[in-house]
C-alpha positions as a Markdown table, in Angstrom:
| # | Residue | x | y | z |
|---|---|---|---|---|
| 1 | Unk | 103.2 | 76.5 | 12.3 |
| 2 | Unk | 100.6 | 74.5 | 13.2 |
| 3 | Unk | 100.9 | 70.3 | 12.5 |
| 4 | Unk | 99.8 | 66.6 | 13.5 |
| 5 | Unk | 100.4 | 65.7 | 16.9 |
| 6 | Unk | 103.8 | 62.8 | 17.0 |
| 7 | Unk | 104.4 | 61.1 | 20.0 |
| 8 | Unk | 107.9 | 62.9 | 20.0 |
| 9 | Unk | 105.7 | 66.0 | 20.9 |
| 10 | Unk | 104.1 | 64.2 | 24.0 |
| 11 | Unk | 106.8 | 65.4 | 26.8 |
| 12 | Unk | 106.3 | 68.9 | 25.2 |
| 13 | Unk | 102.5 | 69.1 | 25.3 |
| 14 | Unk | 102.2 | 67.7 | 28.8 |
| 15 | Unk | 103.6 | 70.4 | 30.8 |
| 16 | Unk | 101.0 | 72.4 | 28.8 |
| 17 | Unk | 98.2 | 70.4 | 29.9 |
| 18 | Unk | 99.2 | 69.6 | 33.6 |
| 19 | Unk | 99.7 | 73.4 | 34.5 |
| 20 | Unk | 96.1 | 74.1 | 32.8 |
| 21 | Unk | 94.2 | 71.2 | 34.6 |
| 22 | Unk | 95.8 | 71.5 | 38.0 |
| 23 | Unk | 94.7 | 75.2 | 37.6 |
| 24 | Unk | 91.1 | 73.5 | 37.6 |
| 25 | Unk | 89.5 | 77.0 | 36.2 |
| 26 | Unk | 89.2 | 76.1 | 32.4 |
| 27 | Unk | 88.8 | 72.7 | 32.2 |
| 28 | Unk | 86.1 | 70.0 | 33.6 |
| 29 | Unk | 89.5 | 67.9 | 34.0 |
| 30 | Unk | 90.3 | 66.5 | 37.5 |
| 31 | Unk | 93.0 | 68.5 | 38.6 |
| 32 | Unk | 95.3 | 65.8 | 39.8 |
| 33 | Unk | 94.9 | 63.7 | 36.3 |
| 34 | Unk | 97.7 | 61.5 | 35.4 |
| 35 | Unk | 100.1 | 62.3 | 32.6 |
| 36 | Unk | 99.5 | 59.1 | 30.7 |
| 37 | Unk | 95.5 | 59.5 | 31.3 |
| 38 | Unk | 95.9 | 63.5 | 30.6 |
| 39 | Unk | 97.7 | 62.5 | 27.4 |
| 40 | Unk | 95.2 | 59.9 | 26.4 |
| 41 | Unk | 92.3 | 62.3 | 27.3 |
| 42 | Unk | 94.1 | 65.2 | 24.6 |
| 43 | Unk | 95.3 | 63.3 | 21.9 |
| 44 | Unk | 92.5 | 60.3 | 21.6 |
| 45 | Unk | 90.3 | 61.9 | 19.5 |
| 46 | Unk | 90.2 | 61.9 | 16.1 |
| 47 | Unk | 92.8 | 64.4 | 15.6 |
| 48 | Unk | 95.2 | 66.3 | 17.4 |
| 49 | Unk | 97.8 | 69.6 | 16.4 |
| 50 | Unk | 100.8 | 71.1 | 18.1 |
| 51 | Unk | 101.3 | 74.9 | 17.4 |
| 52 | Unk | 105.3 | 75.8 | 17.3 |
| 53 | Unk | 107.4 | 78.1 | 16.8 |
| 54 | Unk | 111.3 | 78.9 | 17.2 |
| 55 | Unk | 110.2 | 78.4 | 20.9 |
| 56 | Unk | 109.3 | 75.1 | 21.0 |
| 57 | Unk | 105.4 | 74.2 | 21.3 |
| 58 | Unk | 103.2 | 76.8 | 22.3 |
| 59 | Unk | 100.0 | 75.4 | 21.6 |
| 60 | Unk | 97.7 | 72.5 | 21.0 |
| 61 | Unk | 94.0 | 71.7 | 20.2 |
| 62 | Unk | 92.1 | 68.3 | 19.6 |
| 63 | Unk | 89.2 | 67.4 | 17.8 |
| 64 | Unk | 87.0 | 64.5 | 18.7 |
| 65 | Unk | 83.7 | 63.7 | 17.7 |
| 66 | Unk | 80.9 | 65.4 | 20.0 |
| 67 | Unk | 78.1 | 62.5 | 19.9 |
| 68 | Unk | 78.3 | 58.9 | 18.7 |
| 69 | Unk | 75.5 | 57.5 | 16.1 |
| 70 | Unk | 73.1 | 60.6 | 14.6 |
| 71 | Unk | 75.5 | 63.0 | 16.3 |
| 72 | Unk | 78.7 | 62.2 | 14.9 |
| 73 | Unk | 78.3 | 65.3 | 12.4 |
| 74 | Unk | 79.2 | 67.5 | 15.0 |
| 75 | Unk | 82.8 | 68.1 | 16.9 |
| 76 | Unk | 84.4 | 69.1 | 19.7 |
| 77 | Unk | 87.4 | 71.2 | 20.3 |
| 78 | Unk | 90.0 | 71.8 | 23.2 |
| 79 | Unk | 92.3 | 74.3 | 23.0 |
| 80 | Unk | 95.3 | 75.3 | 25.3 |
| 81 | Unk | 98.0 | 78.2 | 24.8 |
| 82 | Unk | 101.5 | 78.1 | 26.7 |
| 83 | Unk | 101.3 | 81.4 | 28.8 |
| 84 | Unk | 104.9 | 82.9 | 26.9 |
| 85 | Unk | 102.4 | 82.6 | 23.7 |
| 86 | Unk | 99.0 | 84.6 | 25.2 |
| 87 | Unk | 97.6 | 87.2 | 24.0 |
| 88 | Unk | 99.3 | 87.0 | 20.5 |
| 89 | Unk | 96.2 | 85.5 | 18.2 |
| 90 | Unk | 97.3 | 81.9 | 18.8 |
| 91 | Unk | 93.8 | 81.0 | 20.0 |
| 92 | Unk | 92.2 | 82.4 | 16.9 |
| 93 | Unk | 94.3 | 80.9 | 14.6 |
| 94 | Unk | 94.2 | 77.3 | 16.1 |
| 95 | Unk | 89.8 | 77.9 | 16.3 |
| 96 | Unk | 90.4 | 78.7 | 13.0 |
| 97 | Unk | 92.8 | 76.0 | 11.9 |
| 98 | Unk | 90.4 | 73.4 | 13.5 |
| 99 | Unk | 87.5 | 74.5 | 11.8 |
| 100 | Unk | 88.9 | 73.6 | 8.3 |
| 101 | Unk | 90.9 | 70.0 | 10.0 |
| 102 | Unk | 86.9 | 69.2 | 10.7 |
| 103 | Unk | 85.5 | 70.2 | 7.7 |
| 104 | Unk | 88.3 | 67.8 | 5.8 |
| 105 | Unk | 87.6 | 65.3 | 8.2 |
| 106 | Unk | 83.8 | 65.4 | 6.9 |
| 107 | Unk | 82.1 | 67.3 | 10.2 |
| 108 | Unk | 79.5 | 69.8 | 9.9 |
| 109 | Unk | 79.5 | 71.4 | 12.8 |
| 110 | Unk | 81.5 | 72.7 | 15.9 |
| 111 | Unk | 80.1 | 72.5 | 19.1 |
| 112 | Unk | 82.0 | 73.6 | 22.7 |
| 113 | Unk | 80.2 | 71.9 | 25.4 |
| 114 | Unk | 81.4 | 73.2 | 28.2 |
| 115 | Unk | 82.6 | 77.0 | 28.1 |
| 116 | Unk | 82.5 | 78.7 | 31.2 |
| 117 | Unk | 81.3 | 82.2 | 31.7 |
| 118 | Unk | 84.1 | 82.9 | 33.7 |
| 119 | Unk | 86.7 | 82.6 | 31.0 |
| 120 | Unk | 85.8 | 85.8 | 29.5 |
| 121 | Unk | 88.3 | 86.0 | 26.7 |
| 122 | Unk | 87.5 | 82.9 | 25.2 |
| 123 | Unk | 83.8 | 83.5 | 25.4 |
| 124 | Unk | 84.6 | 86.6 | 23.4 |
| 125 | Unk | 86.9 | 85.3 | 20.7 |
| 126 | Unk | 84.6 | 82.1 | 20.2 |
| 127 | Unk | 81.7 | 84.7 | 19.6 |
| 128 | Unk | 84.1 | 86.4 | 17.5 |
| 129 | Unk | 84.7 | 83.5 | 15.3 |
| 130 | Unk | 81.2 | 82.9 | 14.6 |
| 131 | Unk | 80.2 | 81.0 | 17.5 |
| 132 | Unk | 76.4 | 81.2 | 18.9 |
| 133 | Unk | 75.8 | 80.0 | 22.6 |
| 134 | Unk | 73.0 | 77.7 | 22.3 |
| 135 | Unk | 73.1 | 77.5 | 26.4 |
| 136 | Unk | 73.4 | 77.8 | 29.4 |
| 137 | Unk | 74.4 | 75.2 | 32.3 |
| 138 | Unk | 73.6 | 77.1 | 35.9 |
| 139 | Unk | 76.5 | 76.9 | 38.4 |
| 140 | Unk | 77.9 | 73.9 | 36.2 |
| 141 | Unk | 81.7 | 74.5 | 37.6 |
| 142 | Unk | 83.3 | 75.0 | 40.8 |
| 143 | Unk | 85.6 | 77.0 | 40.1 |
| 144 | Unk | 88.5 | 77.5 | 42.5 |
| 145 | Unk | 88.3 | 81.2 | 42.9 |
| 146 | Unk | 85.0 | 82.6 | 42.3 |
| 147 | Unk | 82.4 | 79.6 | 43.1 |
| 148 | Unk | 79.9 | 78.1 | 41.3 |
| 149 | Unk | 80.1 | 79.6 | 37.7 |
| 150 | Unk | 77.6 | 78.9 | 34.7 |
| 151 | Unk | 79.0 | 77.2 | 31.7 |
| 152 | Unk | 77.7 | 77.9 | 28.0 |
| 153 | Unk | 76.8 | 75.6 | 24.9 |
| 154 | Unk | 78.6 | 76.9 | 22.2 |
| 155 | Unk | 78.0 | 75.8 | 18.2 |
| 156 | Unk | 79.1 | 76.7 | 14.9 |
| 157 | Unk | 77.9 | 75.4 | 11.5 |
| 158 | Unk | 81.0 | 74.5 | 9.5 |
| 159 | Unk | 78.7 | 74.1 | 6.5 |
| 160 | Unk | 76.9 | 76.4 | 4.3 |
């Protein structure tokens, strides 16, 4: 099931974020952020969803608006999936979810700013979900194990 963020659901969804971010290989995210900032960076958008099941949450995505003034037509998603809950199409069906929270919240597009090349599978399942990559950022992330790694520009028209 996937619903509206509550507050109730912060203590959940931290752990979720703080293991991702301290990872520092998905996420342009200072790896020692704050709970209260990490929380305020995830659910301050315009919207934000918990995916649970009998588990507990497993899941959770944001969408915020990608650029003030002429841009605000467009979004921007995060996604993160608890490790028990990999691998099973949770990913997809939160991408998925999002694109219809956005299209009832009036956005046109999707776009994912910052996907880096080293995160194969979700480079993949975004292309596999309609997603074009607009671009390409050169070295844009240190990332902790293999370097400098390029990140992509990623875009999807919600609209016909």
């Amino acid at each position: 099931m996937i619903r509206k963020v509550q507050p109730a659901d912060f203590d959940a969804i931290w752990p979720l974020l703080r293991d991702v971010f301290r990872a520092g290989d998905t996420y342009a995210v200072d790896p020692a952020i704050s709970k209260a900032d990490a929380l305020r960076y995830w659910t301050g958008g315009v919207a934000c969803y918990v995916a649970e099941d009998a588990r507990g949450i497993i899941g959770t995505y944001y969408i915020k608006t990608n650029q003030a003034g002429g841009g605000a037509h467009i979004c921007n998603c995060g996604y993160i999936v608890a490790p028990a809950a990999r691998g099973q199409g949770l990913a997809a069906q939160m991408c998925v979810h999002s694109q219809n929270a956005a299209r009832a919240l009036g956005y046109l597009a999707m776009q994912f700013n910052f996907v880096l090349a080293s995160n194969t599978g979700a480079v993949q399942l975004w292309h596999r979900l309609g997603f074009t990559t607009v671009g390409t950022i050169p070295d844009a992330f240190a990332h902790p194990a293999q370097g400098f790694v390029d990140a992509y520009v990623m875009h999807k028209r919600l609209s016909d």
